[in-house]
C-alpha positions as a LaTeX table, in Angstrom:
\begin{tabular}{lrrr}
\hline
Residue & $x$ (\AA) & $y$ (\AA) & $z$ (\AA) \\
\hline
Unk1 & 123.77 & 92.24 & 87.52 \\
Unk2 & 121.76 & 93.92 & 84.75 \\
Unk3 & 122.75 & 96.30 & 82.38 \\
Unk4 & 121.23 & 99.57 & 82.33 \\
Unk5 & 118.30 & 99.57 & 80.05 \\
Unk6 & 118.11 & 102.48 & 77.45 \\
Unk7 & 115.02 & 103.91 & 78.82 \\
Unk8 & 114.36 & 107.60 & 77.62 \\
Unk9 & 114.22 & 110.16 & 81.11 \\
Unk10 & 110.73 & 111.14 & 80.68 \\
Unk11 & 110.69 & 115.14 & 80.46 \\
Unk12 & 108.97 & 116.88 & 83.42 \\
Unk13 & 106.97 & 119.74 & 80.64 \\
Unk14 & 104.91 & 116.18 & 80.16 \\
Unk15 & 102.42 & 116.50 & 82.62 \\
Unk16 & 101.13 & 119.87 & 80.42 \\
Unk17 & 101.24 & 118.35 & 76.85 \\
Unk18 & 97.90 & 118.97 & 74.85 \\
Unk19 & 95.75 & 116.49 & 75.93 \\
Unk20 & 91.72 & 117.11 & 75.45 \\
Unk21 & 89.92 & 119.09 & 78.47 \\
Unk22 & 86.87 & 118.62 & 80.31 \\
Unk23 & 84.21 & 120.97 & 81.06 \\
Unk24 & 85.22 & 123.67 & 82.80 \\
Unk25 & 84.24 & 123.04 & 86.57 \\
Unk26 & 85.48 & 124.43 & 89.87 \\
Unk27 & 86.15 & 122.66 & 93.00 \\
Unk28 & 82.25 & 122.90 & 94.20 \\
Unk29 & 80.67 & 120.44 & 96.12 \\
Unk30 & 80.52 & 117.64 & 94.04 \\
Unk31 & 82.58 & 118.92 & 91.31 \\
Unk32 & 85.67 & 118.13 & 89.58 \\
Unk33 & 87.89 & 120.32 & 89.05 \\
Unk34 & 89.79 & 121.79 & 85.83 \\
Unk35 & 92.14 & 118.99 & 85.43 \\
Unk36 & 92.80 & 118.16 & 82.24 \\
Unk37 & 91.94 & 114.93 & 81.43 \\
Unk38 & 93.17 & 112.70 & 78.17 \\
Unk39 & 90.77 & 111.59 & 75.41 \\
Unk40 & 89.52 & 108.22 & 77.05 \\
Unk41 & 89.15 & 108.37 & 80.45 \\
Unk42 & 86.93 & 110.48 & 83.12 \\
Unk43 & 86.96 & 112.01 & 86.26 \\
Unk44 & 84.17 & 111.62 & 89.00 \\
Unk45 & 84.22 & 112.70 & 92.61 \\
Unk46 & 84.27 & 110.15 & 95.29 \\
Unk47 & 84.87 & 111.66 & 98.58 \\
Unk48 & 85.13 & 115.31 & 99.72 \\
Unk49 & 86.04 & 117.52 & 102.77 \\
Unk50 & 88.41 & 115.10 & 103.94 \\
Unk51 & 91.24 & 117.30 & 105.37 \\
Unk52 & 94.76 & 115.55 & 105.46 \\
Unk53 & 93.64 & 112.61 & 102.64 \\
Unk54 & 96.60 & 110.57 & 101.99 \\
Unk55 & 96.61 & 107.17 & 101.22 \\
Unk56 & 94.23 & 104.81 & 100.91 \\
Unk57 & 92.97 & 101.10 & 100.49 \\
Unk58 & 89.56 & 99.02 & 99.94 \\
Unk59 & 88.51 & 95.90 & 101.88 \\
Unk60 & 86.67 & 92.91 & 100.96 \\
Unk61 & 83.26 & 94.46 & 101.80 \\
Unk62 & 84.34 & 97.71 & 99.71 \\
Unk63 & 85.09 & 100.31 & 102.56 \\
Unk64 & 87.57 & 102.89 & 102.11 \\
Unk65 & 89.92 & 103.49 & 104.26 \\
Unk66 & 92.53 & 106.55 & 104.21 \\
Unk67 & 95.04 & 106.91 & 106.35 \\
Unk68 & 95.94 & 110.95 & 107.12 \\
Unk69 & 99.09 & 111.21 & 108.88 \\
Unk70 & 99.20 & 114.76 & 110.58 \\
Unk71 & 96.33 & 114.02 & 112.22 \\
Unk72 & 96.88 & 110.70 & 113.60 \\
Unk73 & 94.26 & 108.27 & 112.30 \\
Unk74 & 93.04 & 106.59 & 109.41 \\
Unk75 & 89.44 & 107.39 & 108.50 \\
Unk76 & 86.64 & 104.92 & 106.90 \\
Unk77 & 83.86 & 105.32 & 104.70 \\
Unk78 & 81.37 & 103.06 & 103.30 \\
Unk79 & 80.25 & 102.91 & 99.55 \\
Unk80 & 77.24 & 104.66 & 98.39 \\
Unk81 & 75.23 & 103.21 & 95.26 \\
Unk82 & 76.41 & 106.10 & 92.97 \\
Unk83 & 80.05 & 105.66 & 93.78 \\
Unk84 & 80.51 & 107.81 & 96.40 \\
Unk85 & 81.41 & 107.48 & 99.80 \\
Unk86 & 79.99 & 108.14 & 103.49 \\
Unk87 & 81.99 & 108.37 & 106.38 \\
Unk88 & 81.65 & 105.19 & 108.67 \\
Unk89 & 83.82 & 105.87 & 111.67 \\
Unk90 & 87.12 & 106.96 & 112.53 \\
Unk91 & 88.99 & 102.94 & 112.67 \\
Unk92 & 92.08 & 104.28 & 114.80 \\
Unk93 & 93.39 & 106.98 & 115.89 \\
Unk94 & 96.30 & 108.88 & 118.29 \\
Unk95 & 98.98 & 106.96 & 115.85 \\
Unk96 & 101.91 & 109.06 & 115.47 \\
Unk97 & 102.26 & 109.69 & 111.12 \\
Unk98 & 100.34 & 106.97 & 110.06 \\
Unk99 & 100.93 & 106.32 & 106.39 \\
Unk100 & 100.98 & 103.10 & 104.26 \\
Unk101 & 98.30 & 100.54 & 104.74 \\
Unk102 & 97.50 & 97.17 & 102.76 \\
Unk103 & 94.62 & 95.35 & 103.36 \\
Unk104 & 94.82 & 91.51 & 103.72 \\
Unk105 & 93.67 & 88.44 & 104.78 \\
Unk106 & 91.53 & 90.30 & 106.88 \\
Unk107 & 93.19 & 92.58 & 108.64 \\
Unk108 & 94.36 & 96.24 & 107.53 \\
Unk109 & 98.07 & 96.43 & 107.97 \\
Unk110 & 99.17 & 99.80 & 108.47 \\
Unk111 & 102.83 & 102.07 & 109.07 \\
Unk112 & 103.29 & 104.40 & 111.28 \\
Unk113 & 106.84 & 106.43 & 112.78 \\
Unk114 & 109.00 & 102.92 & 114.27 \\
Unk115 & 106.13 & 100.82 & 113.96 \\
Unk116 & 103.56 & 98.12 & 112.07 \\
Unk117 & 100.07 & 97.23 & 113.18 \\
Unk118 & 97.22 & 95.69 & 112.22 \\
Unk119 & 93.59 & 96.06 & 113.07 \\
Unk120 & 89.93 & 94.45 & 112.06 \\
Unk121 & 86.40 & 95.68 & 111.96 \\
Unk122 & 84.62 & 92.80 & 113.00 \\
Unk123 & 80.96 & 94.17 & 112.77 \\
Unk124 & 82.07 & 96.72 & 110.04 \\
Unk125 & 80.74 & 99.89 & 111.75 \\
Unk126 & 84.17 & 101.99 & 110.68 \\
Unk127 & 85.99 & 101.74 & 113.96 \\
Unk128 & 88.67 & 98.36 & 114.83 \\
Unk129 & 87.60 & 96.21 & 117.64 \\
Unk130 & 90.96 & 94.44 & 117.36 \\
Unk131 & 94.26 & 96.35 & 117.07 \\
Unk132 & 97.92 & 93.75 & 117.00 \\
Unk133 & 101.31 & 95.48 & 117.10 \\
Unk134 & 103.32 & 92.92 & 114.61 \\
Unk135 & 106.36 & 94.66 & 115.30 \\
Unk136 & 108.21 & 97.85 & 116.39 \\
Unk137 & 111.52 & 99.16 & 117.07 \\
Unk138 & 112.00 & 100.69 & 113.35 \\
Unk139 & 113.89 & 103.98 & 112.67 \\
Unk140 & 111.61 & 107.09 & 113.63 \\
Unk141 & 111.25 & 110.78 & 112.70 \\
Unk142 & 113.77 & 112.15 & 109.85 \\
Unk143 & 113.62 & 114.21 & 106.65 \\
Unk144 & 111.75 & 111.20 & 105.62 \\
Unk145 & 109.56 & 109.32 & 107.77 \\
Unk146 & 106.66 & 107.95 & 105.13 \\
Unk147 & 106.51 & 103.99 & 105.64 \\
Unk148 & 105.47 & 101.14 & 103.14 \\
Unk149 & 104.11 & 98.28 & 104.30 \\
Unk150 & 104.01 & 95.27 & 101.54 \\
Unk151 & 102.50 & 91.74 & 103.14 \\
Unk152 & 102.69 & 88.87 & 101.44 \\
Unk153 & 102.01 & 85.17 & 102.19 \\
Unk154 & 104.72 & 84.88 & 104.27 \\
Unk155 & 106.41 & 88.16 & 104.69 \\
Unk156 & 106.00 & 91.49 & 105.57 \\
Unk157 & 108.50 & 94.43 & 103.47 \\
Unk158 & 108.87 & 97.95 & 104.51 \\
Unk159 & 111.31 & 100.76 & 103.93 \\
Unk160 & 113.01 & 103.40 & 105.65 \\
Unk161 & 114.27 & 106.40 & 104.18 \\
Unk162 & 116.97 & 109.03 & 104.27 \\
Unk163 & 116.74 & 111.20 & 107.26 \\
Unk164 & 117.65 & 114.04 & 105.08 \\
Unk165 & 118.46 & 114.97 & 101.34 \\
Unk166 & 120.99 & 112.85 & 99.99 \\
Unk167 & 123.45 & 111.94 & 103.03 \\
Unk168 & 125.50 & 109.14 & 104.05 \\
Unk169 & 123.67 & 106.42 & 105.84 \\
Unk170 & 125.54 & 103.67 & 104.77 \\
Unk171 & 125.89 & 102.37 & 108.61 \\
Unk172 & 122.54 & 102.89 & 109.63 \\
Unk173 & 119.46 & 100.93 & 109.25 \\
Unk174 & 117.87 & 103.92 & 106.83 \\
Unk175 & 118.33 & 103.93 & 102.94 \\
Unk176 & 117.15 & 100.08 & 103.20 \\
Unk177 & 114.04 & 98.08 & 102.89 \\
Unk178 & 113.52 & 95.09 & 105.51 \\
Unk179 & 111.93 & 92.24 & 105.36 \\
Unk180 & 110.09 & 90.23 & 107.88 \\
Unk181 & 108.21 & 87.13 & 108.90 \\
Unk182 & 104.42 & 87.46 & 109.07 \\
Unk183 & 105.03 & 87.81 & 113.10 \\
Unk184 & 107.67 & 90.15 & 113.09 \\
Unk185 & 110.55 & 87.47 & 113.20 \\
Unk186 & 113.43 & 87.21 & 111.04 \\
Unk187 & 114.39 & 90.58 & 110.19 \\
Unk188 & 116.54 & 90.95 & 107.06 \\
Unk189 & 118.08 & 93.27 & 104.73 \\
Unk190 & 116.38 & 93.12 & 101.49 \\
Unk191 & 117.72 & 95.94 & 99.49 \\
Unk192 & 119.87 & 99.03 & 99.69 \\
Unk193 & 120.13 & 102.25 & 98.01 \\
Unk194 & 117.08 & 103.80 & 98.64 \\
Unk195 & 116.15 & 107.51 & 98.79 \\
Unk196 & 112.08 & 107.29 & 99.88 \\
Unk197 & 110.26 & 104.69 & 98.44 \\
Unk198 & 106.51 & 105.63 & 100.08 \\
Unk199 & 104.51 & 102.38 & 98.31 \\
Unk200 & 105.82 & 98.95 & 97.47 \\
Unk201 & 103.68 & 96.35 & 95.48 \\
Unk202 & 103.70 & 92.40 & 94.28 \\
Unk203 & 103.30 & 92.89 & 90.34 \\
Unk204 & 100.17 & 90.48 & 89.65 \\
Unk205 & 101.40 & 86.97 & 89.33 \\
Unk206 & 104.64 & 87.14 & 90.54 \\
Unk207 & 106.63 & 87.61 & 93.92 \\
Unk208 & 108.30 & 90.78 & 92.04 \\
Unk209 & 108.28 & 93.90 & 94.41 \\
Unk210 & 108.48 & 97.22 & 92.88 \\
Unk211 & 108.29 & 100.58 & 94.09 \\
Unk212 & 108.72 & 104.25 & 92.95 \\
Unk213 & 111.74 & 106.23 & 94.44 \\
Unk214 & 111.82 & 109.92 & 94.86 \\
Unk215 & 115.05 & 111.79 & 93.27 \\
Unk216 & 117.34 & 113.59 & 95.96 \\
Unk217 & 116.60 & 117.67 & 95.58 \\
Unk218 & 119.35 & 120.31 & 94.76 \\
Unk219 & 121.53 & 117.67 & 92.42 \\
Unk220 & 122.85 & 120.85 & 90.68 \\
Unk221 & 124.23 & 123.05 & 93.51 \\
Unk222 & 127.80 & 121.68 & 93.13 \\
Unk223 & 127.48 & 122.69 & 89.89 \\
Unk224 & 126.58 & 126.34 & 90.62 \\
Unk225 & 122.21 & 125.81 & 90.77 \\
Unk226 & 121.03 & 128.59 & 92.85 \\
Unk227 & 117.21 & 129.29 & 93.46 \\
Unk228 & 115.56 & 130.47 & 90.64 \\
Unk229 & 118.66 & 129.43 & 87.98 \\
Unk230 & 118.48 & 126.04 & 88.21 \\
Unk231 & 118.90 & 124.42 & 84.85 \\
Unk232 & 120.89 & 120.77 & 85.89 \\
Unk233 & 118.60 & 120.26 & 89.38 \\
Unk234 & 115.03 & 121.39 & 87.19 \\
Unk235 & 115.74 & 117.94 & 85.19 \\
Unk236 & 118.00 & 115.95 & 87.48 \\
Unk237 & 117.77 & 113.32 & 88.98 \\
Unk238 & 114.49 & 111.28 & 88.19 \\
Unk239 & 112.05 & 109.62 & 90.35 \\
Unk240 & 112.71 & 105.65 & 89.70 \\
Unk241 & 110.31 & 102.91 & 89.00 \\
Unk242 & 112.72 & 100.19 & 90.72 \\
Unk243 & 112.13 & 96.15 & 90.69 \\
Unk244 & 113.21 & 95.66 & 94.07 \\
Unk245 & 115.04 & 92.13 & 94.52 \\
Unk246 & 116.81 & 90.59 & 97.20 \\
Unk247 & 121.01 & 92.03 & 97.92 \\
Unk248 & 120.22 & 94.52 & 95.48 \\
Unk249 & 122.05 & 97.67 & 95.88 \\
Unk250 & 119.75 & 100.94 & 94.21 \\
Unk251 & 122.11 & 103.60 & 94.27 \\
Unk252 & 121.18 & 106.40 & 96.69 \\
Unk253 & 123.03 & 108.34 & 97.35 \\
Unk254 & 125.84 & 108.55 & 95.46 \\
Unk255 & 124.76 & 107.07 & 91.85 \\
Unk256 & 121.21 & 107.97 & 90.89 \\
Unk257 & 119.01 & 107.33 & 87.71 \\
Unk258 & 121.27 & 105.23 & 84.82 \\
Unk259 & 124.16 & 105.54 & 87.04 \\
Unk260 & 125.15 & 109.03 & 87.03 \\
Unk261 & 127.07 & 109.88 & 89.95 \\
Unk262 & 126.42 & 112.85 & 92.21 \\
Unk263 & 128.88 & 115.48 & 92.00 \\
Unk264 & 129.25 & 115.92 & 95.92 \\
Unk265 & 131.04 & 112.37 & 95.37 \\
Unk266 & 133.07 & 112.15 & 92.44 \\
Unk267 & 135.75 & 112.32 & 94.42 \\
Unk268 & 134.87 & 109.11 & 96.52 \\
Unk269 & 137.98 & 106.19 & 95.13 \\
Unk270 & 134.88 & 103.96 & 94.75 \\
Unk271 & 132.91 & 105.97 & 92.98 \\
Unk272 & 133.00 & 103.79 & 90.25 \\
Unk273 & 132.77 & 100.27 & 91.68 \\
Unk274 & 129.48 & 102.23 & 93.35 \\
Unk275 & 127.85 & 102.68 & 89.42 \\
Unk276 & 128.51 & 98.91 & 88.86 \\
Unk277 & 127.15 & 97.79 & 91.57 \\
Unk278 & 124.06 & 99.93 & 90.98 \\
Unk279 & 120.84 & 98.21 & 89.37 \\
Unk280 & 119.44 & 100.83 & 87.33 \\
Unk281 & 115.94 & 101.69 & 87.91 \\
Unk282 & 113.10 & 100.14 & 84.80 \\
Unk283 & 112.07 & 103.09 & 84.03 \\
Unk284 & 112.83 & 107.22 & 85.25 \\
Unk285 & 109.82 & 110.08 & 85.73 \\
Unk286 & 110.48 & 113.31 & 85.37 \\
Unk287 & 112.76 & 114.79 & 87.94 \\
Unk288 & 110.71 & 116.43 & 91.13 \\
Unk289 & 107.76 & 114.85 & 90.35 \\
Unk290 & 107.28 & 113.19 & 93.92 \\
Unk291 & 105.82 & 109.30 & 92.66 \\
Unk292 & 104.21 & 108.23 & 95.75 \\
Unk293 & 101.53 & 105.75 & 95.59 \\
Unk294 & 100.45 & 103.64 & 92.91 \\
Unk295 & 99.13 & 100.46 & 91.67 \\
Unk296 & 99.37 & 97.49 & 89.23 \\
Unk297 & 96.16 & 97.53 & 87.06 \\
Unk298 & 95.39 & 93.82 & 87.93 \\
Unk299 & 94.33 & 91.80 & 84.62 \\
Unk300 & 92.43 & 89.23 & 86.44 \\
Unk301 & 90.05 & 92.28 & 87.56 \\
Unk302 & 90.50 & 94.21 & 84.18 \\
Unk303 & 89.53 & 90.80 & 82.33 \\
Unk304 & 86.37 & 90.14 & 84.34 \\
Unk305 & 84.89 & 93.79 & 84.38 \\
Unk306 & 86.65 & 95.30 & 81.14 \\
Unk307 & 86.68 & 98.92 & 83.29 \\
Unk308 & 89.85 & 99.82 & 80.78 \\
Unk309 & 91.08 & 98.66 & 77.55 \\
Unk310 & 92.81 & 95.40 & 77.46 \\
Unk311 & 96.41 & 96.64 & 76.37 \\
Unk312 & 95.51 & 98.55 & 80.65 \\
Unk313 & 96.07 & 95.09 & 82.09 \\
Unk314 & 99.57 & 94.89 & 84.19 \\
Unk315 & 100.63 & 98.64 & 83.59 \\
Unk316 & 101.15 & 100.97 & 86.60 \\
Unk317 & 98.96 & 103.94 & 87.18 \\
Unk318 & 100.85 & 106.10 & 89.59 \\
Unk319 & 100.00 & 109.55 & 91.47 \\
Unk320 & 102.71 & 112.34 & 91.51 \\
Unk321 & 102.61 & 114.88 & 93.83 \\
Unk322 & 104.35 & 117.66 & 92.37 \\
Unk323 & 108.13 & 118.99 & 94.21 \\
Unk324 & 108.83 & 122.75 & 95.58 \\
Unk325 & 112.47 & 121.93 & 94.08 \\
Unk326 & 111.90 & 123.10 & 90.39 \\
Unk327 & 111.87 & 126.46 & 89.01 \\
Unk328 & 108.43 & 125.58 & 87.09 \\
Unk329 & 105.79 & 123.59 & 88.34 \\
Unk330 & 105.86 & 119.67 & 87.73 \\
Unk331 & 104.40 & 116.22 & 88.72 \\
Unk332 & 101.29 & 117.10 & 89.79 \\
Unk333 & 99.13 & 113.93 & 87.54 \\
Unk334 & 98.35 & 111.02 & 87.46 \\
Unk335 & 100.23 & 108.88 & 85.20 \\
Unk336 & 100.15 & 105.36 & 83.27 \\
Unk337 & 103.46 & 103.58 & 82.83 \\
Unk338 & 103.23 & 100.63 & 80.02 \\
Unk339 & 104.62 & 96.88 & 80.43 \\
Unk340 & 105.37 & 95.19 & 77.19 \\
Unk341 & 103.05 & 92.79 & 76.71 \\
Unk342 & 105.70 & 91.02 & 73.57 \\
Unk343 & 107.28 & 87.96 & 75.32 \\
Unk344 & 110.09 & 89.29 & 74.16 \\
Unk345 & 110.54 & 91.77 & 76.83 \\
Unk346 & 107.36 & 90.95 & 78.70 \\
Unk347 & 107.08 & 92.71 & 81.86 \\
Unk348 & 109.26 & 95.53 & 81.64 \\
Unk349 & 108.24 & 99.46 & 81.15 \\
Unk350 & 108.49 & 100.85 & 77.45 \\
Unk351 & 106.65 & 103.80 & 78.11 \\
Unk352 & 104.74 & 106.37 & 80.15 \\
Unk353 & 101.85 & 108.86 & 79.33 \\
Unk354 & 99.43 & 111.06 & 81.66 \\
Unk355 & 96.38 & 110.19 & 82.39 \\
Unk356 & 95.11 & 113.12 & 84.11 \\
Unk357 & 96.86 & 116.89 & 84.94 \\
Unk358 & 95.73 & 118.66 & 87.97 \\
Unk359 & 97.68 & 121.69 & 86.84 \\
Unk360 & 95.12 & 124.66 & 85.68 \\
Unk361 & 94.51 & 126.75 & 82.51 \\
Unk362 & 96.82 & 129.18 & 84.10 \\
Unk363 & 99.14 & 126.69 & 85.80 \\
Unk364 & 97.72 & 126.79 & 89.82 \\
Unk365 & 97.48 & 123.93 & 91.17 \\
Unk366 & 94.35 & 122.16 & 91.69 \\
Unk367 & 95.19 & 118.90 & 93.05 \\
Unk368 & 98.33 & 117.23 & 94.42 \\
Unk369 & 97.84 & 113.80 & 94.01 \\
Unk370 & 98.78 & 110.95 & 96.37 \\
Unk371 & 97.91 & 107.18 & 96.06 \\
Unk372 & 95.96 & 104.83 & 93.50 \\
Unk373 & 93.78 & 101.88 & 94.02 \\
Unk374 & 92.01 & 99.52 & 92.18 \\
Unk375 & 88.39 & 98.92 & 92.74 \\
Unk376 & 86.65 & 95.57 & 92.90 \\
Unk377 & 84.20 & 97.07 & 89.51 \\
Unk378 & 88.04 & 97.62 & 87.86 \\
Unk379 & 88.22 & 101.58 & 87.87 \\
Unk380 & 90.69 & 103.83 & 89.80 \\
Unk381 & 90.69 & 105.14 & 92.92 \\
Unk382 & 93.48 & 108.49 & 93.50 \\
Unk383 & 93.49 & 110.67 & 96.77 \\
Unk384 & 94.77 & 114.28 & 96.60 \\
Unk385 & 95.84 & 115.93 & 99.67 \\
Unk386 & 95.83 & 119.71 & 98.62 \\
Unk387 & 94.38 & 122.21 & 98.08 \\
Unk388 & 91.58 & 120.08 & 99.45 \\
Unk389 & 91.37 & 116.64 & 100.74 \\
Unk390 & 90.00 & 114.71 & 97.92 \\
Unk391 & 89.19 & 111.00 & 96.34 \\
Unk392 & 88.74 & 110.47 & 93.12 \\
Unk393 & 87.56 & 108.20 & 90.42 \\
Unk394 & 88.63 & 107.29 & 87.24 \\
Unk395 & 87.56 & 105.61 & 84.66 \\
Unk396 & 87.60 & 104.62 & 80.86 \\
Unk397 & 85.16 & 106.23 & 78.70 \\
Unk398 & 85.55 & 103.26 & 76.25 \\
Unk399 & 86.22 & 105.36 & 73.48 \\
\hline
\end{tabular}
């Protein structure tokens, strides 16, 4: 079992630091909003008027596909020569909170409530001609019903999380991630721990699986938080970047971040032999900023196109959605964690810095971010659900 690592809890008040603007610009057709954007990079619109965006993915012949879960379906749209996107067809539908998706060998894998499917498009007009169930029977409903799907060459991960805030669950099949065979055989435990892990990815060259996990809400209120005087649950606990490995126990929900304990259970006699057991996350965001979908910036890609600057290649860029459980308004970016690149501690975190805020001049929000892909040309891809359903694009400005 590791040590905890002495990474630094990266303050919440970071998603406002001074970073330089863009133009001002409101949320027209076609325009970006006021996000603030660092020196470096830029923001272009990709897809509008798409009510519900949540996550997405790109096939091999560059359609989009985003999956919106209230309304049952995932939606596809075909690339336009300027970037943009058209919408193809509507590729399934009548799926009850469809959610994660990964695209592979073919076939779009998908997550919705108790379930994992996969469909194709043989003639590519936006709509599957071939749907599979590959298997079923997983927890539904609860506090938190978002579902992962990870495939791999010869299994399938996904997660199920907490049916509530931070409760007991130990005897359940939530607070875990599963893994399977590639035909829904073989079902095993894979980890414990978990709060709500929404997107879990192979770092590039390796079988590694990592995924963020939301912090539990109200950690304070045993110690007297009430709404609106909050000062332990505003910066407690963090959302966890987690390297998720096999009979690894995570925590949640009695030890979070660099194994603290929860005060509702101190009093447990195992309290302790809980924190050891714990495998402390690689690196904490700030607390209540909702990580939910990300992605490895791949250096094979980054190498062949040069979208971002080379030190880019195998760091995370993440969306956070922003929480209701802070007194002040945080999350709400779009973020880049940095690997090491020094062999001596090669392919961990040492560090974290926004890319974009979708906070405003006067601190409304303007965006809630929600997943990040890669493109096939090397840039980024990031949906935001609210106010409006959005995709964007970003890129490096090469300076």
């Amino acid at each position: 079992m590791p040590t905890a690592r002495a990474v630094p809890l990266v303050s919440a008040v970071l998603a406002v630091l001074p970073v330089v603007p863009m133009s001002p610009a409101l949320a027209q057709p076609g325009a970006v909003p006021e996000f603030t954007v660092r020196k470096g990079y830029r923001v272009e619109v990709a897809l509008e008027h798409l009510n519900g965006a949540r996550f997405i993915q790109l096939d091999d012949a560059g359609q989009l596909y985003v999956s919106r879960p209230r309304q049952g379906d995932i939606m596809t749209f075909a690339p336009e020569p300027d970037g943009t996107y058209r919408q193809l067809g509507q590729f399934v539908d009548g799926r009850s909170l469809v959610h994660g998706m990964q695209f592979f060998d073919g076939w779009l894998y998908f997550a919705s409530d108790g379930r994992i499917e996969r469909a194709q498009d043989a003639d590519h007009n936006g709509e599957a001609d071939r749907v599979e169930t590959v298997l079923e029977g997983l927890p539904e409903g609860g506090g938190h019903w978002w579902r992962p799907v990870l495939v791999t060459d010869g299994h399938i991960y996904t997660s199920i999380g907490d049916g509530s805030n931070a409760s007991d669950q130990t005897d359940t099949e939530r607070q875990k991630m599963w893994r399977f065979n590639r035909d829904g055989s073989g079902k095993a435990l894979f980890a414990s721990g978990i709060r709500n892990t929404e997107k879990l990815m192979l770092r590039p060259g390796t079988d590694e699986v990592w995924g963020f996990d939301h912090g539990s809400d109200w950690f304070g209120r045993e110690a007297g938080d009430t709404d609106g005087s909050q000062p332990i649950t505003n910066l407690n606990p963090p959302d966890e970047l987690n390297h998720y490995e096999m009979g690894r126990f995570y925590g949640h929900p009695f030890v979070v971040g660099m194994r603290l304990p929860r005060y509702e259970y101190l009093g447990r006699d195992d309290i302790n032999d809980l924190a050891a057991r714990t495998t402390p996350p690689e690196w904490q965001m700030g607390a209540h900023w909702a990580c939910n979908g990300w992605t490895f910036i791949d250096p094979a890609i980054n190498e062949a196109t040069g979208a971002f600057p080379a030190d880019h290649a195998g760091d995370i860029v993440v969306a956070a959605h922003g929480s209701w459980n802070s007194s002040v308004r945080v999350g709400y970016c779009v973020a880049r964690v940095m690997f090491d690149k020094d062999p001596m501690n090669e392919g961990h975190p040492v560090g974290m810095v926004v890319l974009v805020s979708c906070l405003g001049p006067g601190g409304e929000v303007l965006g809630r971010p929600v997943d990040v892909v890669q493109h096939p040309d090397g840039s980024l891809l990031f949906s935001v659900d609210n106010p409006q359903g959005r995709v964007y694009r970003l890129r490096s400005t090469g300076e």
